[in-house]
C-alpha positions in Angstrom: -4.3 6.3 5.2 -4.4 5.4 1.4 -2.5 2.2 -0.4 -2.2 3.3 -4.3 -1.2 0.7 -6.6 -0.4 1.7 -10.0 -1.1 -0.5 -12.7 -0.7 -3.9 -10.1 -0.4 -6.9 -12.1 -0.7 -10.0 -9.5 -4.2 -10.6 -8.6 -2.9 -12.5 -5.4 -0.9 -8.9 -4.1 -3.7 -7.1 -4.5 -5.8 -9.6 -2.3 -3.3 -9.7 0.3 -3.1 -6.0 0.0 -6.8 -5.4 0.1 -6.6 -7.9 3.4 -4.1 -5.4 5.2 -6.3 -2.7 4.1 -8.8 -3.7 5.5 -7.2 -4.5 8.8 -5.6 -1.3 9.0 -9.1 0.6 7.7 -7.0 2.0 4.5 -8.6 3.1 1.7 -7.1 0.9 -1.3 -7.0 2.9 -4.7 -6.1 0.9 -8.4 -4.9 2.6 -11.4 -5.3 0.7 -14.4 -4.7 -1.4 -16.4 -4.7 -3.9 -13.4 -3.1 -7.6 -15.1 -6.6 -8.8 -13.3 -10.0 -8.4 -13.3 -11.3 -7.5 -9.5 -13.8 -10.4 -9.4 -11.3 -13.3 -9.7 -11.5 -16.1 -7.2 -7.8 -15.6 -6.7 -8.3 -11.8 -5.6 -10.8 -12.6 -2.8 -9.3 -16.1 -2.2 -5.9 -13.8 -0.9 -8.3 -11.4 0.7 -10.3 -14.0 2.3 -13.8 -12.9 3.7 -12.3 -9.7 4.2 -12.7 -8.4 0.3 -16.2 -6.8 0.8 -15.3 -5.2 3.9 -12.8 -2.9 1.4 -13.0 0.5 0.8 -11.3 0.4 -2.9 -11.8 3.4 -5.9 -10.4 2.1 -9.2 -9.3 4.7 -12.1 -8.6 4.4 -15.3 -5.1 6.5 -15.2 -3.1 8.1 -12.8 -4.5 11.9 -14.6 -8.1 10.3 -13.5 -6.6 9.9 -10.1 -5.4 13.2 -9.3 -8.1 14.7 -10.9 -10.2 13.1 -8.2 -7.5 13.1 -5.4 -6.3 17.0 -5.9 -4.6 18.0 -3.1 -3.2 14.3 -1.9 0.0 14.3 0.0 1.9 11.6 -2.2 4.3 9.4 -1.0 6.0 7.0 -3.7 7.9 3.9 -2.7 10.6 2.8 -5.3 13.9 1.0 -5.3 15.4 4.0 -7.3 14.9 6.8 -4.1 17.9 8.2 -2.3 15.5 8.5 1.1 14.6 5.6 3.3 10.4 4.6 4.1 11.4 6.0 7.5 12.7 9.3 7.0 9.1 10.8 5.7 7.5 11.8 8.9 3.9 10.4 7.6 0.3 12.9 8.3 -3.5 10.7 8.3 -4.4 10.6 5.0 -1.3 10.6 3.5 -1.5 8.5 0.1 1.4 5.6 -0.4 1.5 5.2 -3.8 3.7 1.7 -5.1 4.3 0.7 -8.8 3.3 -2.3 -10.7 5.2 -6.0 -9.9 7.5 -5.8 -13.0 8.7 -2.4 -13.3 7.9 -0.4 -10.5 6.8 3.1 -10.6 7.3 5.2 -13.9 10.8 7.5 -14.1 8.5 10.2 -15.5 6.9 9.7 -11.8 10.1 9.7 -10.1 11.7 12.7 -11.6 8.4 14.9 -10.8 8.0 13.4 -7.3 12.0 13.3 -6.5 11.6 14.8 -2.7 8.3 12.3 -2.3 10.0 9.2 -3.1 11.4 6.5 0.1 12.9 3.2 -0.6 13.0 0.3 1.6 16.4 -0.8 2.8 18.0 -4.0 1.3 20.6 -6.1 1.6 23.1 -7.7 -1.3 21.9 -8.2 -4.9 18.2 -8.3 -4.5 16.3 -6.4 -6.7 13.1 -5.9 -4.6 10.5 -7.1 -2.1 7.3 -8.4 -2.8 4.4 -5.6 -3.5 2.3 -6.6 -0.4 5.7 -7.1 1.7 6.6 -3.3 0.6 2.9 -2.1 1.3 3.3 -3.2 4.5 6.4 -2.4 5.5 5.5 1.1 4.8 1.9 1.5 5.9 2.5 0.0 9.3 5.4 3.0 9.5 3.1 5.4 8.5 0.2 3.7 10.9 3.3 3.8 14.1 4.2 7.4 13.3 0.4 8.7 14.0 -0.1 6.2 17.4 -2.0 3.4 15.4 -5.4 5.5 15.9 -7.9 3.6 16.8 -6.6 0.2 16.1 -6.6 -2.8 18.5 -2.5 -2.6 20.3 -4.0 -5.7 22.9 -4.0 -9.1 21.5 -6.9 -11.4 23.2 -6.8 -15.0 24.0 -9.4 -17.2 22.7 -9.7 -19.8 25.7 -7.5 -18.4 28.0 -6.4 -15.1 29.8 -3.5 -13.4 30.0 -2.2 -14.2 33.5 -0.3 -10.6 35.3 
């Protein structure tokens, strides 16, 4: 699978992001301008010892993206779509592309992309859930639909064993 972040502003999302990338061996890809520059302590502070384990592409526009990504089944998560995450019946390699802390995706995206957009159910008022809440939200979804492959499903003790 691929995580895209357009224009990501929060240097702490993206570490956290870059962590469940890394956990869920997703290709992370940043459009720019990111609000951070990648070798901040508080990038790989949220990404822990994991940030070097990352397979991450950075570009300098979303045209420089799908120039180099021609082809990519896009998936864009916004507030604004009139599907849910779990409607989309998700393929490998499918690219989940989610919009920058304070505004979201552009409209210009939306209106192109209409049938390729998903939001994420909420309740009341709220206007939306945090970036690395909404990645994964969506990616684990995407990850269930195609039978986690090749990810750990059995949790291991550390002292002990599982008694049957």
């Amino acid at each position: 699978m691929n995580v895209v972040l357009y224009e990501p502003e929060m240097p702490l999302n993206t570490g956290n992001i870059g962590r469940t990338c890394v956990a869920t061996n997703t290709r992370l890809h940043l459009i720019e301008p990111l609000g951070f520059k990648l070798n901040e302590k508080s990038v790989r502070r949220a990404g822990l010892d994991y940030w070097d384990k990352l397979d991450v592409t950075v570009y300098c526009d979303w045209k420089d993206f799908l120039d180099k990504n021609s082809g990519a089944r896009l998936c864009f998560a916004t507030t604004k779509a009139e599907k849910t995450y779990t409607d989309v019946n998700y393929e490998p390699g499918d690219y989940l592309v989610f919009g920058k802390e304070s505004a979201g995706l552009p409209e210009e995206l939306l209106v192109e992309y209409r049938e390729a957009c998903v939001r994420i159910p909420m309740w009341g008022d709220i206007r939306s859930l945090n970036l690395a809440n909404s990645v994964a939200v969506v990616l684990y979804e995407a990850l269930r639909q195609n039978g986690f492959e090749k990810m750990e499903l059995k949790g291991k003790l550390h002292r002990l064993s599982w008694k049957d």
